[in-house]
VOGU-3710 file (C-alpha; in Angstrom, 3 decimals, decimal comma):
1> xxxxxxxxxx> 0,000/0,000/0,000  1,245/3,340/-0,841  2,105/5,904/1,730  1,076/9,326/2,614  3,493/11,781/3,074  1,614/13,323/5,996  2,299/11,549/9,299  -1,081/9,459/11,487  -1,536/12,583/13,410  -1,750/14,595/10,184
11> xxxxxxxxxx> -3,760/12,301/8,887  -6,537/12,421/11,847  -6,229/15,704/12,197  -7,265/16,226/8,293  -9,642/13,494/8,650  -11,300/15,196/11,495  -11,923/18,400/9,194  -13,227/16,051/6,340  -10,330/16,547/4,479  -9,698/13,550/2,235
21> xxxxxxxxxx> -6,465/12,038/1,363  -5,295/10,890/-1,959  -2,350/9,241/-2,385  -1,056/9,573/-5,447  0,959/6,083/-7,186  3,754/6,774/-9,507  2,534/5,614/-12,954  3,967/2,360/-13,986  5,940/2,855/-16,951  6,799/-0,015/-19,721
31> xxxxxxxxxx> 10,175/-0,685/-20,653  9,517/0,687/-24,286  7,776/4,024/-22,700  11,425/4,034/-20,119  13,073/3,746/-23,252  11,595/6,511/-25,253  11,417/8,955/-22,025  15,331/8,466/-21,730  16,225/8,710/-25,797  13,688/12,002/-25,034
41> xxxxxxxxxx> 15,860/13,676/-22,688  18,855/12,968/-24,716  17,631/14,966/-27,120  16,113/17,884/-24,693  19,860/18,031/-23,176  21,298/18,115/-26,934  18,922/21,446/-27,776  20,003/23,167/-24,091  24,163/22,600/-25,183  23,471/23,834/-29,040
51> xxxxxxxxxx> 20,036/25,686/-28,967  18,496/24,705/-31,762  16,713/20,908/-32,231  19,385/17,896/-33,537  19,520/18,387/-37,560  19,904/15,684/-40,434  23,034/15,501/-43,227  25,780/13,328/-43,729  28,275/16,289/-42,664  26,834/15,871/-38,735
61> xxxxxxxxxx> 27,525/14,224/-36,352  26,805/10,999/-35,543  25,053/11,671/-32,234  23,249/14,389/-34,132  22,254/12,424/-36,680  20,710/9,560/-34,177  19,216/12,682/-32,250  17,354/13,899/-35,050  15,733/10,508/-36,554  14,675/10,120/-33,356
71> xxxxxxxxxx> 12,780/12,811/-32,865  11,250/12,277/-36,436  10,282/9,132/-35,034  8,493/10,305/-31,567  6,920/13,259/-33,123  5,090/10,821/-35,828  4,277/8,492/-33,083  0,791/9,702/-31,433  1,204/7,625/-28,347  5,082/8,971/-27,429
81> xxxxxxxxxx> 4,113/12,494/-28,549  1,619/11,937/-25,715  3,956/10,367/-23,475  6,389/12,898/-23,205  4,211/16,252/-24,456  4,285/17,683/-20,421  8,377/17,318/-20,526  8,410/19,502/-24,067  9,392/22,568/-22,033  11,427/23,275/-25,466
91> xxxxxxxxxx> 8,730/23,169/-27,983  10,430/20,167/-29,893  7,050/18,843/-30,770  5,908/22,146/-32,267  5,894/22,684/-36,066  8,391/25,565/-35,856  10,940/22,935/-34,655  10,341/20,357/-37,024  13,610/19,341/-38,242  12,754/17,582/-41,667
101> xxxxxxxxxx> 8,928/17,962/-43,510  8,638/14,068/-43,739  8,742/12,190/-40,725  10,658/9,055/-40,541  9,567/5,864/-37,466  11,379/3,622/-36,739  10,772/0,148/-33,957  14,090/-1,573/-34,164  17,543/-0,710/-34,405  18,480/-1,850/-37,624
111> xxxxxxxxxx> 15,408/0,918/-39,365  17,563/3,277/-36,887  20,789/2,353/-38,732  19,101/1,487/-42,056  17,901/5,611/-41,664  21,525/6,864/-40,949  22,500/5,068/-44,231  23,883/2,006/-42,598  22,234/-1,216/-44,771  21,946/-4,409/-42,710
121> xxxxxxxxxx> 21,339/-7,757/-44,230  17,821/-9,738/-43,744  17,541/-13,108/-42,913  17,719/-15,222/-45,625  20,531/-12,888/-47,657  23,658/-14,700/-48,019  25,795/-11,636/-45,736  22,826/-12,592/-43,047  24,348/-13,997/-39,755  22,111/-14,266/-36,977
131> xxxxxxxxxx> 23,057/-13,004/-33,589  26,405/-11,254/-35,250  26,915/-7,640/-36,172  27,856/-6,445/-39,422  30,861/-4,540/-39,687  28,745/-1,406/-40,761  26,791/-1,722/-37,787  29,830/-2,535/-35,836  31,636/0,653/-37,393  28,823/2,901/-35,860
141> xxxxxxxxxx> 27,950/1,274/-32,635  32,150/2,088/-32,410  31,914/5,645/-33,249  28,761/6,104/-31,458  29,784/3,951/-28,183  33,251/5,363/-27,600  31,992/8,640/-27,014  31,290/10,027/-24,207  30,726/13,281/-22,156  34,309/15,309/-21,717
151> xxxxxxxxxx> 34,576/15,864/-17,776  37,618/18,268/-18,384  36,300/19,799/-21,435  36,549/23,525/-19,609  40,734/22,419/-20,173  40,136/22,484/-23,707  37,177/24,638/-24,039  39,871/27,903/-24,459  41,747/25,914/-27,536  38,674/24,906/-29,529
161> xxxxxxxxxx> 37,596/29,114/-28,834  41,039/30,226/-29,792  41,236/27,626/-33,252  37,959/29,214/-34,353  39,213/32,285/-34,061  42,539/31,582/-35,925  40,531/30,038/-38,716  38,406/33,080/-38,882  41,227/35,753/-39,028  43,430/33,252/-41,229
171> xxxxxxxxxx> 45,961/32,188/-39,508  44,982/28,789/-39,271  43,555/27,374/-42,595  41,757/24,073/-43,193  42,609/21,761/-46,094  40,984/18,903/-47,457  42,210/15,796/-46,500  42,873/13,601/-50,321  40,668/10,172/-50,605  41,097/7,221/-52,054
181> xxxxxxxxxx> 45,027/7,393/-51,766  47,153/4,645/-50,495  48,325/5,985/-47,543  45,763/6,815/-44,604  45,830/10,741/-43,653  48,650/10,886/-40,953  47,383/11,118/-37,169  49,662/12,979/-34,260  49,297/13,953/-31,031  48,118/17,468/-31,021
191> xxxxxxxxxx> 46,960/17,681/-34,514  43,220/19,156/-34,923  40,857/18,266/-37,670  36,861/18,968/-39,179  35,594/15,378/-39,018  31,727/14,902/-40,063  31,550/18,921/-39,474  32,830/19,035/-35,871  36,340/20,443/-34,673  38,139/17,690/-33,271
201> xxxxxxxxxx> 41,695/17,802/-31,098  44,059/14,914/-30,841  44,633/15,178/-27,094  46,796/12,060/-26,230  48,283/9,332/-28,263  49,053/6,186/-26,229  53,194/4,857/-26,207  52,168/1,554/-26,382  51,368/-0,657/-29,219  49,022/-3,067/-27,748
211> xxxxxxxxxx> 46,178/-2,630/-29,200  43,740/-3,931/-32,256  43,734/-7,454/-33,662  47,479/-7,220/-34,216  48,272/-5,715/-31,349  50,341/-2,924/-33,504  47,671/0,055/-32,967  47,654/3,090/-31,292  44,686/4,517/-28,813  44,235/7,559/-28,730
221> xxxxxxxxxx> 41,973/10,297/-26,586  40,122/12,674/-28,949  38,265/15,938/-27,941  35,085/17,184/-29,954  33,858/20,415/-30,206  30,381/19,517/-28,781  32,003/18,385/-25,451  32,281/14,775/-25,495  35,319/12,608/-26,114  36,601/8,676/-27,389
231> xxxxxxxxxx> 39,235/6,346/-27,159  39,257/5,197/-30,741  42,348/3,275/-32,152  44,490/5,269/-34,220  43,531/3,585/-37,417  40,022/3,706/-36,677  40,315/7,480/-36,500  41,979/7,454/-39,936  39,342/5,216/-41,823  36,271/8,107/-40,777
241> xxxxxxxxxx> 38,956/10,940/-41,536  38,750/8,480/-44,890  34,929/7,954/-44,901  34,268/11,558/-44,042  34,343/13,173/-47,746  34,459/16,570/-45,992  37,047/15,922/-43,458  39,592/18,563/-43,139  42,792/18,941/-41,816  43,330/22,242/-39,411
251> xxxxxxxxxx> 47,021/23,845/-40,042  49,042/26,863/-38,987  50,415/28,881/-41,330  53,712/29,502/-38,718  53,900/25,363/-38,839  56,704/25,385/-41,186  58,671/27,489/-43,430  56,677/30,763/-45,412  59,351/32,452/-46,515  62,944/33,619/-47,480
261> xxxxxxxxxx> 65,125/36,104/-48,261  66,076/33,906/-51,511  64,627/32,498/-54,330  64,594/29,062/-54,997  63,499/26,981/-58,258  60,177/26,577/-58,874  59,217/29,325/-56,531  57,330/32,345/-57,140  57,189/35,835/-55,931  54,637/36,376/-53,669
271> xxxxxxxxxx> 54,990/39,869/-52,256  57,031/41,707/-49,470  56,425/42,290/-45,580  57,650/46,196/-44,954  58,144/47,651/-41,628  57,638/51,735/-41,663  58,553/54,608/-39,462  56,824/57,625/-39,190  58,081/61,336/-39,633  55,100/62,728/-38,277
281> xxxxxxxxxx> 55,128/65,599/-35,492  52,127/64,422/-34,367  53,849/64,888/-30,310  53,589/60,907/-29,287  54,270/59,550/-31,943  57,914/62,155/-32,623  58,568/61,494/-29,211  58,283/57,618/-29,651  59,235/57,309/-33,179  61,842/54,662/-32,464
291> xxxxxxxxxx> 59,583/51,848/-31,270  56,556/52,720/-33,539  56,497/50,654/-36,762  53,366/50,153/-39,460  53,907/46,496/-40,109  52,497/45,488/-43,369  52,611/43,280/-46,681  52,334/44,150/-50,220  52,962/42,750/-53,780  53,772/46,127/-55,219
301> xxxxxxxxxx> 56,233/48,162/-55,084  56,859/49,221/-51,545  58,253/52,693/-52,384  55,152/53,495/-54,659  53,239/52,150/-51,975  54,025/55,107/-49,930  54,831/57,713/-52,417  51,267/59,333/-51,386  51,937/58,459/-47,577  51,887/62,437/-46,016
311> xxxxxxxxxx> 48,074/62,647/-47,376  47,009/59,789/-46,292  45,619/58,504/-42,513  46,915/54,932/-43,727  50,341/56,897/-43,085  49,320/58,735/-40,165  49,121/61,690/-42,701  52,726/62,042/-42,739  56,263/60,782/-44,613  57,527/57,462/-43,596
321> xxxxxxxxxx> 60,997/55,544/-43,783  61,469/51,851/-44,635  62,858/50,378/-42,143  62,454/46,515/-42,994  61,908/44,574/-46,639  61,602/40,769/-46,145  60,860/39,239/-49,823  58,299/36,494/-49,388  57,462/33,564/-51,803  54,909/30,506/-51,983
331> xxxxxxxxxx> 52,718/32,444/-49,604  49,184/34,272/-48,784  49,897/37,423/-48,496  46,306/38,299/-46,413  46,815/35,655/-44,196  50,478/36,005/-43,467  49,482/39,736/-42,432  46,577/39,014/-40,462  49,328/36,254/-38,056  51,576/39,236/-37,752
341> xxxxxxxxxx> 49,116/41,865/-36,755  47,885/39,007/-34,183  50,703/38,241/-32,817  51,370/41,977/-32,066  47,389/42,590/-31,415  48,209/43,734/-27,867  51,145/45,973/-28,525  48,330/48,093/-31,034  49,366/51,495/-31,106  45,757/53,225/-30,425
351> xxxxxxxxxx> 45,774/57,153/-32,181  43,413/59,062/-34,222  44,138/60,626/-37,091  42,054/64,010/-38,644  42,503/63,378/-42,494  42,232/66,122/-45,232  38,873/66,253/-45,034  38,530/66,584/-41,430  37,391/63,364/-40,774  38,814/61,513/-37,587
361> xxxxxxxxxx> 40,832/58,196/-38,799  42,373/55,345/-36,505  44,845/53,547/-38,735  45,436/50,258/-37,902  48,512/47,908/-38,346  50,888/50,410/-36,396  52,651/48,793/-33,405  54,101/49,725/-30,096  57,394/47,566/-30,955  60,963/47,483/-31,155
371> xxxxxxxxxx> 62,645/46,811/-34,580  64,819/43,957/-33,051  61,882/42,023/-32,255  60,244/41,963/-35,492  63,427/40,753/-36,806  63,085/38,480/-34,119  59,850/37,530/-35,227  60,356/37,067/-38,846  63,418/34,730/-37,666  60,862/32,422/-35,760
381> xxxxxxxxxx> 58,340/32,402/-39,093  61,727/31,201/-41,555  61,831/28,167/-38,387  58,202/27,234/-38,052  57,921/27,831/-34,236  56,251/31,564/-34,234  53,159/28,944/-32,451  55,378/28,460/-29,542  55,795/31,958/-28,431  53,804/35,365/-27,705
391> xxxxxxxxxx> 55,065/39,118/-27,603  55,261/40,569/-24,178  54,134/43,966/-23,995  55,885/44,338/-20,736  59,169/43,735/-20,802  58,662/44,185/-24,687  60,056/40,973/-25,784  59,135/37,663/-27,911  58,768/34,993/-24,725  57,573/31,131/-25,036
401> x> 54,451/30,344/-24,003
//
């Protein structure tokens, strides 16, 4: 018998003032009702981390993917949609949130897998093996079994910010990892790549080779963007780098060598990184004229690029010196600039300018910094280490980070 809450004294007291008690029994659910109440709440807790409702598309991600042909599934099923309609605090039952306009059910998991793309074999077909997985269903219980939630993901929560922010300014790039080649794309420890759209960090790469059927395998900890994490094998990491047509490879332009003094065959000219001085009389900037440099790149000319420079606010409206020529070749010119005026982002000498016109300018790629250390710098782009280091306004020097 079920109890009240209230306590035998309670309960004559209410009785007394012809109060009646109801005691209220905790529905009895059915392990297929338990089962879409909990796939349910997956899905409410994957709208509250990306606000918006799981999507289709063979660029998602797996989880997504599962996420969303679920929710086709309970929304065309009249009995779950009334199951679970008092939990929709989201409004993923709602038209406005329908994620596809026809609605796909499934009742087992193979429909599940056959709707992700995944065929299995019927009984009766000669692949059919009763009681034993396929290896496409294998292959995505894997990838969808090995991951879980990321307890530490507020560790790498600052990278993932800071890569999309390098890919957006360009100094980080993405490239498109070649398929159907006989080598498998090459996997390190601290490498970052777009696999089925998300941004995904190599965190840890095991020392020991005993793993896999051969015993001659890697494991490895990987880091997704949408805070979970897996343990995959090294080469099972490289087949869905290989499966994923859109899988990209995430690379730093300061990763290697970008450019020399020289010319070598087969290269061409690409342009020229100047550093200026000002002659202005503007007072701060006279007074500081020494450590103030416009840092800059250019495929033209660099002294017809500042023939005009005393009317114009680029120029700080006055006659400059070079300072600095560095010839560059086999580069992008754009990007290369945007990593310099990065790296120097907080040394950003902040002035305004009153052009011709009278209008008030503030000209950007003018730094508080000493010559020396953008020779410095340029050193550490010829070596491919520029990543390993940041300028310190302070004591004005290039330190490691």
């Amino acid at each position: 018998m079920a109890k009240s809450k209230f306590t035998d004294e309670d309960d004559l007291l209410l009785a007394e003032l012809g109060v009646e008690i109801e005691v209220k029994k905790a529905p009895k659910r059915t392990a297929k009702e338990e089962r879409i109440i909990a796939g349910f709440e997956e899905i409410q807790r994957f709208f509250e981390e990306n606000s918006r409702p799981p999507l289709h598309g063979e660029d998602r991600d797996i989880f997504e993917r599962i996420y969303a042909t679920r929710l086709d599934s309970i929304r065309a099923n009249k009995e779950a949609v009334t199951l679970i309609q008092d939990m929709d605090h989201q409004g993923l039952l709602v038209a406005d949130n329908q994620v596809t306009e026809t609605q796909a059910t499934y009742d087992t998991d193979d429909e599940l897998l056959e709707a992700l793309g995944v065929n299995t074999p019927q009984e009766g077909d000669v692949n059919f093996l009763k009681h034993v997985k396929t290896r496409a269903e294998v292959r995505a219980a894997e990838e969808i079994a090995t991951r879980t939630f990321c307890e530490d993901f507020e560790t790498f929560a600052p990278m993932f910010e800071l890569i999309q922010k390098e890919l957006k300014s360009g100094i980080r790039d993405s490239l498109l990892i070649p398929k159907n080649v006989q080598k498998l794309p090459e996997v390190k420890q601290g490498d970052w790549f777009i696999l089925f759209g998300q941004k995904t960090y190599i965190a840890n790469f095991s020392k020991e080779k005993k793993f896999g059927y051969d015993n001659n395998d890697y494991r490895l900890r990987v880091i997704y963007d949408n805070k979970t994490e897996s343990d995959l094998l090294l080469r099972s990491l490289q087949k869905a780098l290989e499966r994923d047509e859109g899988s990209r490879r995430i690379i730093d332009h300061g990763a290697g060598p970008l450019f020399s003094n020289t010319q070598e065959d087969g290269d061409f000219e690409s342009g020229i990184i100047y550093v200026l001085q000002s002659r202005s009389e503007f007072p701060y900037i006279k007074d500081n004229h020494q450590v103030i440099h416009k840092i800059g790149v250019t495929n033209d000319s660099v002294e017809r690029r500042i023939s005009s420079a005393k009317d114009d606010p680029t120029f700080l409206m006055a006659e400059v010196e070079i300072v600095a020529q560095y010839q560059l070749f086999n580069i992008n010119r754009t990007k290369l600039e945007a990593l310099l005026h990065r790296f120097f982002e907080d040394a950003k000498l902040s002035v305004t300018i009153i052009d011709r016109f009278g209008k008030p300018i503030v000209p950007r790629e003018w730094f508080l910094v000493p010559l020396s250390v953008i020779d410095e710098v340029v050193e550490k782009l010829k070596d491919g280490c520029l990543s390993d280091y940041r300028y310190d306004t302070k004591s004005a020097k290039v330190v490691e980070i």
